[in-house]
C-alpha positions in Angstrom: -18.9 1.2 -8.4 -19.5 4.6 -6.4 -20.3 3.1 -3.2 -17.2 1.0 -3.5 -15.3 4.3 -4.0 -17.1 5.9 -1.2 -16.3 3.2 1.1 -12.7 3.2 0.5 -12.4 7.2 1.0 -14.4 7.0 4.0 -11.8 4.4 5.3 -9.0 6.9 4.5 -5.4 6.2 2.8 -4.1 4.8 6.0 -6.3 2.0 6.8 -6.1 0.7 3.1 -2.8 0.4 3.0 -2.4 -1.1 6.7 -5.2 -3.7 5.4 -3.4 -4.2 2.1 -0.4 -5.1 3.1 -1.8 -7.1 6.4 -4.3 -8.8 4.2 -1.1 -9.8 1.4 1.4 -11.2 4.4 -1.7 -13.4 5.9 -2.1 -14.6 1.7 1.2 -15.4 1.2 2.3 -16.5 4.5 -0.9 -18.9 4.5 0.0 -19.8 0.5 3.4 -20.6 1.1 2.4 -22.9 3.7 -0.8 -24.8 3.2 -0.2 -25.2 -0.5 2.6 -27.8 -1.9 5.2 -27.1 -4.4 3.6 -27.8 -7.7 0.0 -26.6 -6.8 -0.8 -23.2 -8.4 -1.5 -21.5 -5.0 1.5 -21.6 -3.5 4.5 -19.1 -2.9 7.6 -20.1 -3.2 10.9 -19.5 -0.5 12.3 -17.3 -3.4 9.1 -15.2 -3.9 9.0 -15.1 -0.3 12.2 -13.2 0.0 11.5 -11.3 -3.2 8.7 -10.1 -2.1 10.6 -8.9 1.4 13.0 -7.4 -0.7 10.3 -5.3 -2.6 8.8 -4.4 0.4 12.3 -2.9 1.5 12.1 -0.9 -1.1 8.5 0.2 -0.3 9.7 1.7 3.6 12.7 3.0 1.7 10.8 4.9 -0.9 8.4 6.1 1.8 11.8 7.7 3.7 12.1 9.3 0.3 8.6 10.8 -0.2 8.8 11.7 3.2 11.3 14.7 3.1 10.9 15.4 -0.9 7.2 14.8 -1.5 6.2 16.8 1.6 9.0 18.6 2.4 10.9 19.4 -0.8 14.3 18.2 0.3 15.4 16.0 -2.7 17.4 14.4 -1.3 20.1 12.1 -3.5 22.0 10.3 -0.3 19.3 8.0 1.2 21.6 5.2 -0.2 23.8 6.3 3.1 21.0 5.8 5.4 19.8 2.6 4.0 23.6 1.0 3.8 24.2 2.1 7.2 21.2 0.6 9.0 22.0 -2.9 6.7 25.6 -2.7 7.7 24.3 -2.5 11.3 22.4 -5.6 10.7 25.4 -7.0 9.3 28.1 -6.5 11.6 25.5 -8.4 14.1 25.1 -11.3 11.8 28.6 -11.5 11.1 29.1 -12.1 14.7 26.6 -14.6 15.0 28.6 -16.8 13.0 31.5 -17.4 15.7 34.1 -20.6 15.4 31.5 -21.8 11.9 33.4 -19.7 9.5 36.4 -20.4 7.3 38.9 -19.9 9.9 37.0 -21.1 12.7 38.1 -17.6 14.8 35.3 -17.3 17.6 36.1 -13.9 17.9 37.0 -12.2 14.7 35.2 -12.6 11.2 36.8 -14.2 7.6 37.6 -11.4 6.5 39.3 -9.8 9.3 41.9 -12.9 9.9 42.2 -12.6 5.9 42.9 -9.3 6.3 45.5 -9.9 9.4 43.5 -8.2 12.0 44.2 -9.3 15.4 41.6 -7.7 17.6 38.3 -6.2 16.8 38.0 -2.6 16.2 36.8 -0.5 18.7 33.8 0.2 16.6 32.7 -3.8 16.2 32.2 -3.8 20.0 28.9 -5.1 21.7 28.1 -5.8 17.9 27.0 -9.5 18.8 24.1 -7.7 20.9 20.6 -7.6 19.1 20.2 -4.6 21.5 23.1 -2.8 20.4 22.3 -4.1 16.5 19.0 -2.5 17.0 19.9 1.0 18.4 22.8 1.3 15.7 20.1 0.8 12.8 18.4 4.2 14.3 21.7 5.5 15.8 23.6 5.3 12.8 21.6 7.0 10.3 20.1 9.4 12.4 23.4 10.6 13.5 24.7 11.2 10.0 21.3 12.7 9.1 21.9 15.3 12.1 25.4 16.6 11.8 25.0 16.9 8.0 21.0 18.8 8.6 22.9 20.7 11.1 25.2 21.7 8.9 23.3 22.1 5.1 19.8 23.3 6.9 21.2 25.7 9.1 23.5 27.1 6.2 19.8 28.2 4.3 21.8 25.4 1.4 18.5 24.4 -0.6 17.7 23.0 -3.9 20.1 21.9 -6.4 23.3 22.8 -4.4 21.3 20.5 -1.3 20.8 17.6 -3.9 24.7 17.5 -4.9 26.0 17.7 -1.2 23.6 15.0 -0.5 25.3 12.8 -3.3 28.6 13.6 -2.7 28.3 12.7 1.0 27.1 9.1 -0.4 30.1 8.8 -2.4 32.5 9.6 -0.1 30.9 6.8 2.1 31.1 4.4 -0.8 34.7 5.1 -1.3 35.9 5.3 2.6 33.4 1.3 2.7 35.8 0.2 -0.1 38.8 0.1 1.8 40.3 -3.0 3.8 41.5 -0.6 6.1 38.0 0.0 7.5 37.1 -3.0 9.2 33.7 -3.9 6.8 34.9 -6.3 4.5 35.9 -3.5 2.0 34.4 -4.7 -1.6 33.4 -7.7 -0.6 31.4 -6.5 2.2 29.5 -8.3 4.8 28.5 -11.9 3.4 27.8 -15.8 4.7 25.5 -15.2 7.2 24.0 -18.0 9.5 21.5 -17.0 11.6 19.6 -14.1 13.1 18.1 -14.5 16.9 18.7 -18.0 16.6 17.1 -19.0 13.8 19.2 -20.2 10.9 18.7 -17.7 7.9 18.3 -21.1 5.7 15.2 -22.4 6.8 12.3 -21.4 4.9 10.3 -20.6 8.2 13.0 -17.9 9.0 12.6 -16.4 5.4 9.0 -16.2 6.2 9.4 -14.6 9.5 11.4 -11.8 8.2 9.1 -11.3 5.6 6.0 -10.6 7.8 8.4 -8.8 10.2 9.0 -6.7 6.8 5.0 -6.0 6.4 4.4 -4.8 9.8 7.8 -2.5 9.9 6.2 -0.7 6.5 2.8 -0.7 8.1 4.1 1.0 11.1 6.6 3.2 9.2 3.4 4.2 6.9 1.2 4.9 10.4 4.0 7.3 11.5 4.2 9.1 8.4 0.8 9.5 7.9 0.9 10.8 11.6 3.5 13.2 10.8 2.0 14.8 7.9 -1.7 15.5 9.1 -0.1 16.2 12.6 0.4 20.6 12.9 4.2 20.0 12.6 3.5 18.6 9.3 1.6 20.8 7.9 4.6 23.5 8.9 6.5 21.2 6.7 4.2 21.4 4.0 4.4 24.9 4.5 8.0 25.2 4.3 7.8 23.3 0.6 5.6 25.6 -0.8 6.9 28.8 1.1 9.6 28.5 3.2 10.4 32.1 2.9 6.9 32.9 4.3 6.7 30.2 6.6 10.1 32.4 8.0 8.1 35.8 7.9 5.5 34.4 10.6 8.0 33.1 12.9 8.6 30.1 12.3 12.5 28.2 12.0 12.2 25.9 9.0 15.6 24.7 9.6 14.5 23.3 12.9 11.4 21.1 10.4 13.5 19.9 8.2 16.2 18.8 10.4 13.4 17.0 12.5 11.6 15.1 9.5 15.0 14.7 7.9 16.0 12.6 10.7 13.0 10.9 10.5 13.5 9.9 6.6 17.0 8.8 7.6 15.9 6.2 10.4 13.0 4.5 8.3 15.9 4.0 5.5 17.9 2.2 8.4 14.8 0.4 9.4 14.7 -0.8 5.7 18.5 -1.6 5.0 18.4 -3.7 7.8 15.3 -5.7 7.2 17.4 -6.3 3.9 20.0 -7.3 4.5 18.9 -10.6 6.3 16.6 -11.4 3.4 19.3 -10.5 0.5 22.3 -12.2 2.4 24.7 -9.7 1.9 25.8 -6.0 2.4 28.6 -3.5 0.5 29.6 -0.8 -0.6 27.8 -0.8 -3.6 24.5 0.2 -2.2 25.9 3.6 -1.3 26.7 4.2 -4.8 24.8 7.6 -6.4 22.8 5.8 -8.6 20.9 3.5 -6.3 19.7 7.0 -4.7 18.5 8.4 -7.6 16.7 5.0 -8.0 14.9 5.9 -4.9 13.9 9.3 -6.4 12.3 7.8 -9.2 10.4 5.2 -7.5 8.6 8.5 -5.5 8.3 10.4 -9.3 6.8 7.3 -10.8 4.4 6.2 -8.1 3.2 9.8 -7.1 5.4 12.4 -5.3 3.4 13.8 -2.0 0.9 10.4 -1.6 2.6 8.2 1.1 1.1 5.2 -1.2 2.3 6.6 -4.0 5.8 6.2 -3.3 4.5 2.3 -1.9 3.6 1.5 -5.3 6.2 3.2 -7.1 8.8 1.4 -5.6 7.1 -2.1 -6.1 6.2 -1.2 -9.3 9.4 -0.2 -11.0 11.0 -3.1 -8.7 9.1 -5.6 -10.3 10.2 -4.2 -13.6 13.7 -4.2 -13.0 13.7 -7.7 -12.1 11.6 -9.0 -15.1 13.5 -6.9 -17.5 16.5 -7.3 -16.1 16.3 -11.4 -16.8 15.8 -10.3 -20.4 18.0 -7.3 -21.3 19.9 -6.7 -17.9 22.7 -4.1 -20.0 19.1 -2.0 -21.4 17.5 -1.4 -18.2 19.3 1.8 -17.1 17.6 3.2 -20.7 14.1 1.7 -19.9 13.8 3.4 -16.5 15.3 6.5 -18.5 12.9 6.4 -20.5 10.0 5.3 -18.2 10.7 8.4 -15.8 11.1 11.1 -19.0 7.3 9.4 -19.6 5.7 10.1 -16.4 7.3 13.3 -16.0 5.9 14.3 -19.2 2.4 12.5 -18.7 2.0 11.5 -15.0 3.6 14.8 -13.4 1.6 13.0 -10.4 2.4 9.8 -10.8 0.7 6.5 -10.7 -1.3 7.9 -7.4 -2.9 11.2 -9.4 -3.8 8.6 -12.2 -6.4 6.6 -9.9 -8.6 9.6 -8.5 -8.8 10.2 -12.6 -9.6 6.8 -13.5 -12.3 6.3 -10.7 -13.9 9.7 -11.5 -14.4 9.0 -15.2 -16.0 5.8 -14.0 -18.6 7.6 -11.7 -19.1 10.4 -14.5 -20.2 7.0 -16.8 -22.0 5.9 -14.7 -23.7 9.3 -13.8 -24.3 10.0 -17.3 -26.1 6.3 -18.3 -28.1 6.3 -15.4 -29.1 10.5 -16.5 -29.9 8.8 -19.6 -32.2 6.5 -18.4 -34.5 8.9 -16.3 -34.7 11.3 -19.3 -35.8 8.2 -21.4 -38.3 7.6 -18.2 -39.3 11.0 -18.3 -39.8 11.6 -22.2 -41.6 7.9 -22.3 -43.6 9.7 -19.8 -44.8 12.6 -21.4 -45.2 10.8 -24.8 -47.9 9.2 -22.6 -49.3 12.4 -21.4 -50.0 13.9 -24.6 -51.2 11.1 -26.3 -54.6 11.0 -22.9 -54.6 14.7 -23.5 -55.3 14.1 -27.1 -57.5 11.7 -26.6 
């Protein structure tokens, strides 16, 4: 057991989790298709996307960890950044559709010819570019995350008082989303999409695309992070979470850190709402709502606040729950997670990540001790022998 533990710390966090998640798309991508449906190997279209979806989550939860586990900005708004970056994606797909929709309007989506607009808004233009699609995803959120960093960082606002700005700047985004008035489908939000690039969002082969596509965005969002944090800048930021009033003593402007790796967070949340959106098949308001934010906060509490993997398998762990428990008591699930944070809070202060160094450790100390064991019986069989040819 030790030299497999050895081996994985001498690889480091980084290439595990690259491997990991490299290793699982090549497994289900390869299961999905070589196996038919039936067999016991293979992975269905739905657990395709569900599995995208959770992935999602993963990058998302990393945003999190990102600028609370490391820089202690709990943030409860990254619902805006991730509902930005998918309504990015979604005003593209919406414009992919052209004359195939309801009203058969080459030019303006269902819901705007229901809605008895005659012209796009100025906002909707170049929207049919995947050029413009993708510079809005990073635009979008980052802008937002500037002029309100700007605004709260520069301020000194901090802690609680940070946490409740951040929330109420999420609902006031829900609420303006919600009406018609807007241009983005208002409750119903963005919906019926066809195809993205050219390839109809249908056809299993797609589903699978944009699942892989998925993996490497959250291995790449993971390489940056891990970049970030072990870079100098990061360890500023680190700094700043423990001490920011030191950190400010030797010279340094925290505001200037966290408003950089705030920015950051928000743009891998776009990254993330985005690659959702495709794979979920709809957008609105409803994902800016407060309580999918403090979702995201416990995903990073659960899997292991400060441990970029932590947060990776918070997020896929407490997903997976909701959607099993949800089939079986959908109205008791709010209580379970309750409940399930209160626990590791109480137990796990560290999460699912500090429980695995413990785990591993009691398993070398195990083994330590049986194999102490057995060279003291070797020795004490040993000098049993001695004495008894001294005797003699």
């Amino acid at each position: 057991m030790r030299p497999l533990i050895q081996k994985f710390a001498q690889l480091g966090s980084l290439r595990v989790v690259i491997g990991f998640l490299l290793i699982s798309a090549f497994y289900v991508t390869f299961c999905n298709i070589a196996f038919a449906e039936g067999s016991f190997f293979h992975v269905s279209d739905y657990t395709v996307s569900l599995f995208g979806k959770y992935l999602c989550y993963a990058l998302l939860a990393l945003a999190v960890d990102l600028v609370w586990g490391y820089c202690g900005i709990l943030s409860l708004g990254h619902g805006a950044f991730f509902a930005l970056g998918g309504y990015a994606m979604g005003m593209y797909l919406m414009r992919q559709i052209g004359d195939r929709g309801v009203y058969g309007n080459p030019d303006l989506p269902d819901f705007m010819v229901f809605l008895n607009f005659t012209e796009l808004p100025w906002y909707w233009a170049g929207s049919d570019s995947v050029i413009w699609m993708i510079a809005m995803v990073f635009i979008g959120p980052g802008l937002l995350a500037y002029v309100f960093g700007s605004l709260a960082f520069r301020s000194r606002v901090s802690g609680v008082y940070l946490s409740i700005m951040t929330q109420a700047v999420t609902y006031a985004l829900m609420l303006a989303f919600f009406r018609n008035e807007m241009g983005f489908g208002g409750n119903n939000g963005l919906t019926d999409f066809k195809e993205i690039l050219g390839f109809s969002l249908q056809e299993p082969s797609t589903k699978l695309g944009l699942f892989v596509a998925t993996a490497i965005a959250l291995a790449i969002g993971y390489a940056i992070s891990d970049y970030i944090v072990k870079s100098k800048m990061g360890r500023v930021v680190t700094a700043i979470r423990d001490a920011e009033s030191r950190v400010r003593f030797v010279g340094f402007k925290p505001e200037h850190y966290k408003l950089w790796i705030y920015i950051v967070s928000a743009m891998l949340a776009g990254v993330a709402g985005a690659l959702y959106v495709p794979q979920v098949g709809i957008i609105n308001p409803g994902e800016f709502s407060p309580l999918n934010s403090i979702e995201m906060v416990v995903w990073v509490a659960i899997g292991g606040r400060g441990t970029l993997y932590g947060a990776l398998i918070g997020a896929v762990v407490v997903s997976y729950a909701k959607t099993r428990f949800t089939a079986i008591m959908p109205e008791a699930w709010l209580f379970a997670l309750g409940g399930l944070f209160v626990l590791v809070t109480l137990y796990l202060p560290k999460g699912i990540a500090g429980l695995l160094p413990h785990l591993l450790s009691n398993k070398d100390n195990e083994d330590d001790s049986s194999n102490s064991k057995g060279t003291d019986s070797k020795n004490n069989r040993s000098t049993d022998i001695q004495k008894t040819e001294v005797q003699s």
